[in-house]
N, C-alpha and C positions, 0 to 999 in steps of 0.2 A: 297546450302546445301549438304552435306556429303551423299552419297549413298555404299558407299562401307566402311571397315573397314580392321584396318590390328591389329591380333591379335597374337602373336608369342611371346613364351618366356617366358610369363607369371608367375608369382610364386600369388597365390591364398593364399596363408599363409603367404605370406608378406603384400601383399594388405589388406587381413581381417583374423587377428591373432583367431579369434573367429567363424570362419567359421566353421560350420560343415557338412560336405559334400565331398562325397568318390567321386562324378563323376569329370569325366576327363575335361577338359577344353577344348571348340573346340575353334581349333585354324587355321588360315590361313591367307595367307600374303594380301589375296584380296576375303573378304567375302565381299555379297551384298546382298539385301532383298530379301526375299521369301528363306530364309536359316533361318535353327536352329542357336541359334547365346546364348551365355551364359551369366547367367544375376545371378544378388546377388540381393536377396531380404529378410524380413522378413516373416518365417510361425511360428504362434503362439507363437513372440516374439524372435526364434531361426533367426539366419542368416543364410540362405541355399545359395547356389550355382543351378541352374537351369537351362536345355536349354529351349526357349522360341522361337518361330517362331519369325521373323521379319517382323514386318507389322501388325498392330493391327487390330483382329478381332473379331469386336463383335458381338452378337448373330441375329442382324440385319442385318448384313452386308451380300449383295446377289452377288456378283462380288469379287473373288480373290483378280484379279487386282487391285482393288478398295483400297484395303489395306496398309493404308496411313503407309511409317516407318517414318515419321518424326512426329512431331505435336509444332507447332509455342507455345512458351511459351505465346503471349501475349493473346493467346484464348486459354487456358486451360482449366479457368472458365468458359467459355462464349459457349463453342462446345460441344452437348450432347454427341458427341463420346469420347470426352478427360474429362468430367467433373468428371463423378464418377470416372473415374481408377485413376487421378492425385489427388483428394481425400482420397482417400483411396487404390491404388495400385502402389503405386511405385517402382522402381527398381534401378540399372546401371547398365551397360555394362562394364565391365571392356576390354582397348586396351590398346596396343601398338602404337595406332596410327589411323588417319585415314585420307581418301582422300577427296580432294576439286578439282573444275577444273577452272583454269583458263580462260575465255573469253579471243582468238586472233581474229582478224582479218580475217581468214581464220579456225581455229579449237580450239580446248580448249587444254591449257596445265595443266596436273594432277600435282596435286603436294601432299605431304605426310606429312601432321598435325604432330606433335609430341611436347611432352615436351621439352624443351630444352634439358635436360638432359639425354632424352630417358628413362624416368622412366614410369611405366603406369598412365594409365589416368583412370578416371572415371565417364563415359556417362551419366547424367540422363535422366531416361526413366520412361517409365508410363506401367501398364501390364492389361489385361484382360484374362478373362477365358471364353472358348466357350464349354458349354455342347455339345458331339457327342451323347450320352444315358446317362444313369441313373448315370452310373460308369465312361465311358471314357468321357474325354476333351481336349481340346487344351487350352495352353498358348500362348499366341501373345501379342509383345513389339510395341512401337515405340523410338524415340529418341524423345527428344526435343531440338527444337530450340531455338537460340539467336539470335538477332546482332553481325555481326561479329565485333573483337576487331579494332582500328584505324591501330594494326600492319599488320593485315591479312586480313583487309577491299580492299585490292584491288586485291584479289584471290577471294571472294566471299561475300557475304552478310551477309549469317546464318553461324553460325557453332554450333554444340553442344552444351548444356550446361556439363560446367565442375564442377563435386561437387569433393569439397576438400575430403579429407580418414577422415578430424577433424570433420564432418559436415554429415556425410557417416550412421550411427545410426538415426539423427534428418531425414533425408530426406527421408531415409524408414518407420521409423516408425509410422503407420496412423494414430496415435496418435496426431502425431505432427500438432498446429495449422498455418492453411493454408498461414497463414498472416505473419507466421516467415519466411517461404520459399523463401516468396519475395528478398531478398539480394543475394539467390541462383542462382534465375534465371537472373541474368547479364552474359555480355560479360566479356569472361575469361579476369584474369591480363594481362596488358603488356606484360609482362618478364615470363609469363608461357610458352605461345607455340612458335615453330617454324613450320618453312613448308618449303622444299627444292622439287625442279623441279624432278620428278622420268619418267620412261619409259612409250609412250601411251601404252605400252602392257598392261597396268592396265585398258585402255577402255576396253578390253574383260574378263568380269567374270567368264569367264573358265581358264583364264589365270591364275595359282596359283604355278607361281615362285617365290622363294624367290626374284629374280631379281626384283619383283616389289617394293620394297623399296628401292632398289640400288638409292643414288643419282646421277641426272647428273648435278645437279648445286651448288652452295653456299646455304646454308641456310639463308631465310627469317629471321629475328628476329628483336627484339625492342633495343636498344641500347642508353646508358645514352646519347649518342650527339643528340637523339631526344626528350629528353623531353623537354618541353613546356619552 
């Protein structure tokens, strides 16, 4: 599963023409959890833009560490930590991109998620709110996971769930009943992502060169000589 992100470039008025929201977009070529990380979600019907800590904290939660960024789509329902906010809090993340690691032999090789096309992607996530006092709070995301697709099954298991921009309204708003979702939470199309081999300078989270999306290999992808 995906622990780092790569966010660059972004246009936020392309992605959501109905955004309303003056802050800046954090962005970087290799974000990782326990960072502010930027998320679209619905307040009272509006679509905001928002930074949210990474790593979901609820008002229970007594270990930092502890603070899971992912949460498996097939325990949503079923995990008191994920059940009310995927109910009723949801978000995405909007990338450029994101990292997976290879299992070798001797080390893991990273390699760099993306659209085909390089166009952004859209993470669903789940959010809570953690009162500090009366007035101040903390917001905290996680991702959700999938199954990984049959193309990118052999770089890792999970990967994100990816919500289309058509579908992007119904999946924030809490309105929406639960049971529609379900078609959401699959493994991404075939022919949607790629992933090519990038530099291990992306193991270290301090590392935040652009270099780290530099490919050093071919691109992964699905291709008509492979369908069934």
């Amino acid at each position: 599963m995906t622990g780092r992100l790569h966010v660059q470039r972004l246009s936020l008025a392309r992605l959501a023409p109905n955004l309303k929201s003056t802050a800046s977009l954090i962005e970087s070529p290799n974000l990782a959890p326990r960072q502010p990380v930027s998320a679209l979600r619905l307040e009272q019907g509006q679509l905001t833009h928002t930074p949210l800590f990474w790593g979901l904290t609820p008002p229970w939660l007594k270990v930092l560490d502890h603070a899971p960024h992912c949460a498996r789509a097939e325990t949503l329902s079923k995990r008191a930590m994920f059940q009310e906010a995927f109910s009723a809090r949801r978000c995405v993340i909007p990338v450029s991109g994101f990292y997976v690691w290879k299992p070798q032999a001797r080390s893991k090789q990273p390699f760099l998620v993306t659209h085909v096309n390089r166009t952004p992607l859209l993470l669903g996530a789940l959010w809570c709110r953690y009162h500090t006092t009366l007035t101040a709070f903390t917001d905290s995301t996680a991702l959700i996971s999938v199954p990984a697709n049959a193309c990118l099954s052999s770089l890792t298991d999970r990967l994100p769930v990816i919500i289309p921009p058509e579908a992007l309204h119904q999946w924030l708003d809490p309105s929406t009943e639960l049971t529609s979702l379900t078609p959401l939470l699959m493994p991404a199309p075939l022919e949607l992502l790629g992933a090519f081999p990038v530099s291990k300078h992306v193991n270290n989270p301090a590392y935040q060169s652009p270099s780290c999306a530099h490919p050093t290999g071919p691109m992964l992808r699905w291709t008509v000589s492979q369908e069934p």
